[in-house]
C-alpha positions in Angstrom: 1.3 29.6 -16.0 -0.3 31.6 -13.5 -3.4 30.4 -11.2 -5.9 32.5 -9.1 -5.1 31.0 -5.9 -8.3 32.7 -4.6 -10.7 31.9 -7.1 -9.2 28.1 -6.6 -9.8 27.8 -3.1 -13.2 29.5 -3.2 -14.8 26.9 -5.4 -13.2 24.3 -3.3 -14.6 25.8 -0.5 -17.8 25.7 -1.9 -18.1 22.5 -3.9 -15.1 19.9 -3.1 -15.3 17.4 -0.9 -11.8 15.5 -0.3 -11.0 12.1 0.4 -10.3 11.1 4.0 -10.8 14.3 5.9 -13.0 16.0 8.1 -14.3 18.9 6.2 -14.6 21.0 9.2 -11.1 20.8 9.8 -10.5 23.6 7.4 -13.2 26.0 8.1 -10.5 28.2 9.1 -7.4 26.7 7.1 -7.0 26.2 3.3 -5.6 23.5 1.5 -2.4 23.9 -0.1 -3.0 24.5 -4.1 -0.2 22.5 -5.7 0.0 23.5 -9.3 3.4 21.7 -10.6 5.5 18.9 -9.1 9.5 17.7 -10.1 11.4 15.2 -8.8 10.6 14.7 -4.9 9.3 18.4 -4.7 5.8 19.8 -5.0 4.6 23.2 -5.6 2.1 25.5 -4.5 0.7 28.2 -6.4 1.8 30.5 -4.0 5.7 29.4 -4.9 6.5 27.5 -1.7 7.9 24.0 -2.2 7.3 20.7 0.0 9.2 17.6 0.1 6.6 14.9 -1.1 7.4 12.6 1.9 4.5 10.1 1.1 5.1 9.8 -2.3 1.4 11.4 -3.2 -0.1 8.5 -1.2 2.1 5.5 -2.2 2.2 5.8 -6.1 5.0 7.3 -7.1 8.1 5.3 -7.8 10.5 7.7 -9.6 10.1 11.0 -8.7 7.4 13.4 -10.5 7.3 14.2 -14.0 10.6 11.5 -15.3 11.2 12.2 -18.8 10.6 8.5 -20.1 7.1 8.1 -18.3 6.3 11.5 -19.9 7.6 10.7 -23.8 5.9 7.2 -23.6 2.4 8.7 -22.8 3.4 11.7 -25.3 3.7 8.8 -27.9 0.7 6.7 -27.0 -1.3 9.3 -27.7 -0.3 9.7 -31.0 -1.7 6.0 -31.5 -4.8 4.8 -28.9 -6.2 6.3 -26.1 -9.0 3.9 -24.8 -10.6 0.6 -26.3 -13.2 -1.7 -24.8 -11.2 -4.7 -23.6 -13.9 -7.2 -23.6 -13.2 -9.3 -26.9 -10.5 -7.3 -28.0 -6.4 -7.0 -26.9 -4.1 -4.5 -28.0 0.2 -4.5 -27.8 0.3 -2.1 -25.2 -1.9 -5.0 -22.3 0.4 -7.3 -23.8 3.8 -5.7 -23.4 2.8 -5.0 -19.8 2.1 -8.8 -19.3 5.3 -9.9 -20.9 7.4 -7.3 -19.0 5.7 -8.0 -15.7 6.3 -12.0 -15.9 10.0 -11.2 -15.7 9.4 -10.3 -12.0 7.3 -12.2 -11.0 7.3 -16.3 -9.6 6.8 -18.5 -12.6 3.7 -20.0 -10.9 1.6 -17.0 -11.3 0.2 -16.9 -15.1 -3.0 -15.2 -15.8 -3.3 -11.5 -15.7 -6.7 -9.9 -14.8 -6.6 -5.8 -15.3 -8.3 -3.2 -13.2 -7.7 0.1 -12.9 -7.6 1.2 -8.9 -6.0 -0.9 -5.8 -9.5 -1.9 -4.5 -10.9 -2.8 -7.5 -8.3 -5.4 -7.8 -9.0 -6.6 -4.2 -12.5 -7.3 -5.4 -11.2 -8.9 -8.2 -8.7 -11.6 -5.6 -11.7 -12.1 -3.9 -14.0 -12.8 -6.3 -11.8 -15.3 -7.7 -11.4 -16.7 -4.8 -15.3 -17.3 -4.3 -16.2 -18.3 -7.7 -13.5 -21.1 -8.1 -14.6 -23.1 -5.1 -18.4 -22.3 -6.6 -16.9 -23.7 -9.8 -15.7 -26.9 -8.0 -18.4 -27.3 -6.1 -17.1 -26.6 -3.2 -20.3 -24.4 -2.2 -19.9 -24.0 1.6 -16.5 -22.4 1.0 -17.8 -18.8 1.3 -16.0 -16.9 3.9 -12.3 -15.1 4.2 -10.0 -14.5 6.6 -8.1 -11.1 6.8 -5.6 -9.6 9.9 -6.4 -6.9 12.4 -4.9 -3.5 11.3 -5.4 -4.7 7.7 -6.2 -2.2 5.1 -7.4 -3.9 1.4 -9.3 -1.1 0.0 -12.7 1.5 0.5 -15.1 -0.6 -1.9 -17.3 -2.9 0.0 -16.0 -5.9 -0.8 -12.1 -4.7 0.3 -14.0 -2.8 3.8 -15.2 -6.7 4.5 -11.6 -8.1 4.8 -10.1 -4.9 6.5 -9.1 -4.4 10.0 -8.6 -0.8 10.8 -11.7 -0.1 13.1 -11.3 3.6 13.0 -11.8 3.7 8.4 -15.0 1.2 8.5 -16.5 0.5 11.9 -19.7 2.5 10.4 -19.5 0.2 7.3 -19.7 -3.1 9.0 -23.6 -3.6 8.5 -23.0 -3.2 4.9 -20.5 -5.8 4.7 -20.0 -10.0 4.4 -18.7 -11.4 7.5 -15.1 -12.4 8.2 -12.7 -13.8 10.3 -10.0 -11.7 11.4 -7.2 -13.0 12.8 -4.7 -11.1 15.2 -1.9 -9.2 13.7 1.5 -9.7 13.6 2.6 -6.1 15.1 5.7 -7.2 17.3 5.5 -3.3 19.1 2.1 -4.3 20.3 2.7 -8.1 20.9 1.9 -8.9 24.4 4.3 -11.7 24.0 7.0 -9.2 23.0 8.3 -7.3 26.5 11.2 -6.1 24.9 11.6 -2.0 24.8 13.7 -2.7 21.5 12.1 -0.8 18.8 11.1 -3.3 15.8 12.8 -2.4 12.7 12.9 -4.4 10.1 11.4 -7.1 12.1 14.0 -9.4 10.7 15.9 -9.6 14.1 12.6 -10.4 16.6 12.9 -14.1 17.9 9.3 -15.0 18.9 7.0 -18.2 18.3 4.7 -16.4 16.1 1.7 -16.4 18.4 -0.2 -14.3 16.3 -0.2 -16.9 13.5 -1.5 -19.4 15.8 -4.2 -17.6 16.3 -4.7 -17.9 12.4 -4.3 -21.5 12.4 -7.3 -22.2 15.2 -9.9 -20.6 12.8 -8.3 -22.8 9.3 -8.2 -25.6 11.7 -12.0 -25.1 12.7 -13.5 -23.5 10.1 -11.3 -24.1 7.1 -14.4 -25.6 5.3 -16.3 -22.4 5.1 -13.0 -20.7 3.8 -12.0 -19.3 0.4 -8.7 -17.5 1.0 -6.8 -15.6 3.6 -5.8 -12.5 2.3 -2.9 -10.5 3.7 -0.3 -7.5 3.1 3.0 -8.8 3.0 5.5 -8.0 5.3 3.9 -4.5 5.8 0.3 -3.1 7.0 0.4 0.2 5.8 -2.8 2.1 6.4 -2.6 0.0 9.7 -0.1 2.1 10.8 3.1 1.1 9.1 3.7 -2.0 10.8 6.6 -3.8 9.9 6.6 -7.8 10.7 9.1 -10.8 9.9 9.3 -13.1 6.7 8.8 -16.0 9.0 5.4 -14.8 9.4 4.7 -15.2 5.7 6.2 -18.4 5.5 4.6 -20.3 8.3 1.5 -18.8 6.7 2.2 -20.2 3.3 2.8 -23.8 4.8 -0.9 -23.2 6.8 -3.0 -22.5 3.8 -1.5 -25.4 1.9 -1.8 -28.0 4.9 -5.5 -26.4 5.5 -6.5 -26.2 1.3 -7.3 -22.4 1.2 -5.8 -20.0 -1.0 -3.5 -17.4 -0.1 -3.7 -13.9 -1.4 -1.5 -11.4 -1.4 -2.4 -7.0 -1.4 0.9 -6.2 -3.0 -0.7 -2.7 -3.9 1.3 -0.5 -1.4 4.2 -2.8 -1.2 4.9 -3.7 -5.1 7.7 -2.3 -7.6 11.0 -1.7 -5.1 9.1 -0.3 -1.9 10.1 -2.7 0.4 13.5 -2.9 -1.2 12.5 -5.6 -3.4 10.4 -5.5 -6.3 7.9 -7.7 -4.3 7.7 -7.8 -0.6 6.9 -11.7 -1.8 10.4 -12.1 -2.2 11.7 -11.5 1.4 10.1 -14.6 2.4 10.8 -16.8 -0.3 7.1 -17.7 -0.9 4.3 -17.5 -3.9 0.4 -16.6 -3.1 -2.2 -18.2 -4.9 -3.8 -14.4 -5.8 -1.8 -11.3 -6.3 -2.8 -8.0 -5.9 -0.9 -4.9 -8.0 -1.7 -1.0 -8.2 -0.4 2.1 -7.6 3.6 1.8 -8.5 2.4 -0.4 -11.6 2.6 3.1 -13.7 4.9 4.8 -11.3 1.8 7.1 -9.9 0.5 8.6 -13.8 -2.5 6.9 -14.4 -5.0 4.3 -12.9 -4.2 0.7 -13.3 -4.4 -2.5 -11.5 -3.5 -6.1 -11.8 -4.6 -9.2 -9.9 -2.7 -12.3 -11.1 -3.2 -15.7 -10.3 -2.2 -19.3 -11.3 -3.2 -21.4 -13.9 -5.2 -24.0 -11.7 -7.5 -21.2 -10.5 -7.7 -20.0 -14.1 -8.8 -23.3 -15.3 -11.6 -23.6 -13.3 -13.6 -20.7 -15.0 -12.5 -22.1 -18.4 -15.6 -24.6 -19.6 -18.7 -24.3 -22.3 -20.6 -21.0 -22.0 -23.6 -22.7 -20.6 -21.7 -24.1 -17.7 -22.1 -21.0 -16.3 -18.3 -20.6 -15.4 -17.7 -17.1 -16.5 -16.1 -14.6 -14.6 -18.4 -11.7 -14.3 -16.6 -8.8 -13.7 -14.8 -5.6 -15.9 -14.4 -2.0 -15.8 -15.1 0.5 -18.4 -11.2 1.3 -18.2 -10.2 -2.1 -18.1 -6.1 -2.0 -19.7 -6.7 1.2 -20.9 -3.7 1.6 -23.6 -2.6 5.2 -21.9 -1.7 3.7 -18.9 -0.8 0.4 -20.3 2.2 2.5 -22.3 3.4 4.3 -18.7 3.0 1.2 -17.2 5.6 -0.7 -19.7 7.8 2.5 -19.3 7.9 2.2 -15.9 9.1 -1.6 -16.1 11.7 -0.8 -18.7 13.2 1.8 -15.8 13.3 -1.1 -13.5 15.3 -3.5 -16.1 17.2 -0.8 -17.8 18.3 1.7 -14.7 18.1 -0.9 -11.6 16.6 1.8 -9.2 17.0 -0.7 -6.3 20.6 -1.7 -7.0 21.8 1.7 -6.9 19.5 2.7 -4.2 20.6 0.3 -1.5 23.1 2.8 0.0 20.3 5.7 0.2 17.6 3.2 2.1 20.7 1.4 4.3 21.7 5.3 5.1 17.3 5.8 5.7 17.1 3.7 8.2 20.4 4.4 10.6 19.4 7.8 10.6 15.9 7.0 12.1 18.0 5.2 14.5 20.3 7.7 15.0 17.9 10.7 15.1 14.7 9.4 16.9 16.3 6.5 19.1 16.9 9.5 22.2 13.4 10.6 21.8 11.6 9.6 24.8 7.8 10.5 22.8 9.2 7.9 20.0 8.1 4.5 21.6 9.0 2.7 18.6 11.3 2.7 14.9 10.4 0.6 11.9 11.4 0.8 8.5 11.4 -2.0 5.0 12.8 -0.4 2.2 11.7 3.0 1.4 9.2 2.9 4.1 10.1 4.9 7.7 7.3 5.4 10.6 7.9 5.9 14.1 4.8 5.4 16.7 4.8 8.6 18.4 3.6 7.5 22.5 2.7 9.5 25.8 5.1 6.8 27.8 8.0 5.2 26.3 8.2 2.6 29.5 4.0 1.9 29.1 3.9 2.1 25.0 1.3 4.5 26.4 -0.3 6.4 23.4 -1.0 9.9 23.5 -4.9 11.1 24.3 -6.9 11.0 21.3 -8.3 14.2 21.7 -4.7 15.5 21.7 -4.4 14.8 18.0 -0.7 15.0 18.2 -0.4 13.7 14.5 -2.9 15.8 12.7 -1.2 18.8 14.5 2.3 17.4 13.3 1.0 17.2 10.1 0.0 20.7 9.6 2.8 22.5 11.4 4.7 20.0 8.7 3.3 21.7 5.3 4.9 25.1 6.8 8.6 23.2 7.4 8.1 22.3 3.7 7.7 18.2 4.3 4.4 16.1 4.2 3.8 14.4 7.5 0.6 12.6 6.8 0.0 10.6 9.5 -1.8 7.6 10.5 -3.3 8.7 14.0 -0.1 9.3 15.5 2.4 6.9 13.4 4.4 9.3 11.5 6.4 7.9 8.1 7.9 8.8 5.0 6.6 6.4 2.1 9.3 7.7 -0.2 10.7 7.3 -3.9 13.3 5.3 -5.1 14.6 8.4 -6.8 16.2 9.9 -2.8 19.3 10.8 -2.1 21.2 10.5 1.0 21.3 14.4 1.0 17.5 14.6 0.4 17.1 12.0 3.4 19.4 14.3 5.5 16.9 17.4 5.0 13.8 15.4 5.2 14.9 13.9 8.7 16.2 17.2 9.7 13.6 18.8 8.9 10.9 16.2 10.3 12.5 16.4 13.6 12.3 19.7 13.8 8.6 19.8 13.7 7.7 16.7 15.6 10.1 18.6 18.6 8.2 21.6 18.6 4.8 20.2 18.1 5.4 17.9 21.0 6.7 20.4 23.1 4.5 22.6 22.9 1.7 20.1 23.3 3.5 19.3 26.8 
């Protein structure tokens, strides 16, 4: 097929307005056009290809157009595209349920669809609200979320996140919160250790940051309905990488203080981490979970939030009890994305992508090592699973950061898109947030290439 790459960018130009960027920022640049994608690649209109590095932001599991996702949305058409979900069911909801409880802890029984990441945030929370309002318990109205936590752009999701530089602005428009230090081990002030963090799994520490948790359960616990956290990994945070034990002594917290714990599985779910739930490192079940993005393998919207039985029994009474849960979507299971959706577990349970992948994300992460370890700008190295980031810093002996105004990763991210990888950043955290689908070779020309760029663009910034 062939596009008018001219008349595209024109009526962008004129009439788009894209997510999370600075308009202004292209006044003299374009956008790359990507018209087709395969496998890991993307490409532009103009015939260059780019390693998709970030996996289109997080979603997608198994490389770009596989052949099963594609036939089982071919077929679902053939049969129902969209149905109003509110006093109706259809297989295709059902299958994903059934399919999905073979991953999942036993505990967690009740499966709420959504159709976005956020969405299903505000659904966890919600939940969280309204069953203590069931019970009674109507002081319990507050949550408590982590520094550098990122739950979502809806207002609800802003309330309980942490990264200052997305919603600062928003704040006024938001329900108040208690955030709690973050377990980000590169930053610790109790961590003076030059050792870059890793997996995390290796840090020996006392877990100060969670004590700082446990004085506002301890003192407020009363006024609260859940803590809600990433597991294992803040993404938009900055890729920060932190150990199971965390999790754990978290779990035991929320228990001894009788709050529920929710967990934002949306970046980390299906394989991403290495396991098909970042849950599963640590051994330990929330009371809320929160599913999105790899739940159809980046095709189509469509969230989950899943929860236990106890909380689902205390919206279950007589209409006129008032106990209902208010809330739905006008895409609520939709049957198209339902039907990738069970594809994309059947790939998980027929091909095992993270059995046969554990040599390509062991071989990931010794090459970071191996590659950015002598770089004195790379003040630290953290990886889980099929997630890299290095945080890029003026002093490796200071963990001083680079000016702001310098905007080392923005200009590491364009001089990327002509090295033909995607270098998105988060301020000057670079990763790759690949797909289960690499190779140890496509790792070799990722990194090789990556390095390349980050070199010169540092260099020259010097």
């Amino acid at each position: 097929m062939q596009w008018d790459q001219k008349r595209i960018l024109e009526i962008d130009r004129r009439h788009i307005w894209h997510p999370y960027t600075q308009m202004k920022d292209y006044e003299a640049r374009d956008p790359l056009v990507i018209t087709r994608a395969r496998g890991l690649k993307l490409y532009t209109a103009d015939g260059r290809e780019l390693y998709d590095t970030i996996s289109s932001w997080w979603a997608n599991l198994h490389g770009h157009l596989h052949p099963a996702l594609n036939q089982a949305l071919k077929e679902q058409l053939e049969y129902l595209e969209h149905v109003n979900f509110s006093g109706f069911t259809h297989p295709y909801a059902v299958e994903v349920v059934e399919r999905l409880r073979r991953f999942l802890p036993t505990e967690l029984t009740r499966f709420f669809f959504s159709d976005n990441g956020s969405t299903a945030v505000e659904v966890a929370l919600k939940m969280a609200f309204q069953f203590w309002q069931n019970q009674g318990a109507t002081q319990k109205t507050r949550f408590v979320c982590l520094e550098e936590a990122y739950h979502g752009d809806t207002l609800g999701a802003v309330s309980v996140g942490g990264v200052d530089l997305f919603f600062r602005l928003y704040r006024p428009l938001t329900f108040e919160t208690f955030r709690a230090p973050a377990p980000y081990c590169y930053r610790c002030p109790e961590n003076p250790s030059l050792d870059f963090t890793r997996d995390a799994e290796h840090i020996k520490c006392d877990l100060r940051c969670l004590e700082g948790l446990e004085r506002i359960l301890k003192e407020y616990s009363h006024e609260i309905c859940a803590v809600i956290v990433e597991p294992r990994l803040l993404a938009a945070g900055g890729m920060i990488v932190y150990p199971a034990d965390y999790l754990r002594g978290l779990r035991e917290i929320t228990r001894r203080y009788g709050v529920f714990l929710i967990f934002d599985e949306v970046a980390t779910g299906f394989g991403r981490t290495g396991a098909m739930f970042a849950l599963e490192s640590a051994g330990v079940v929330p009371d809320i979970l929160c599913l999105s993005k790899g739940l159809t393998a980046g095709y189509l919207p469509l969230a989950l939030t899943v929860t236990t039985e106890e909380i689902y029994q205390a919206f279950y009474a007589d209409y006129l009890e008032g106990k209902t849960f208010y809330h739905g979507h006008t895409y609520t299971a939709n049957p198209l994305a339902c039907a990738v959706a069970v594809a994309n577990l059947k790939l998980f349970e027929e091909e095992r992508p993270l059995e046969k992948g554990a040599e390509a994300r062991a071989y990931f992460h010794r090459r970071l090592l191996e590659i950015f370890a002598p770089k004195e700008y790379v003040g630290d190295i953290r990886y889980l699973g099929y997630v890299g980031a290095i945080e890029l810093v003026r002093d490796r002996g200071t963990r001083e950061p680079f000016p702001p105004e310098k905007r080392v990763g923005f200009q590491i991210y364009m001089a990327s898109l002509e090295e033909g990888v995607v270098l998105r950043p988060l301020g000057d955290v670079i990763y790759w947030f690949l797909p289960l689908c690499v190779t140890k070779t496509d790792l070799e020309e990722i990194l090789t290439r990556s390095l390349r760029v980050i070199d010169r663009v540092i260099r020259e910034l010097s």
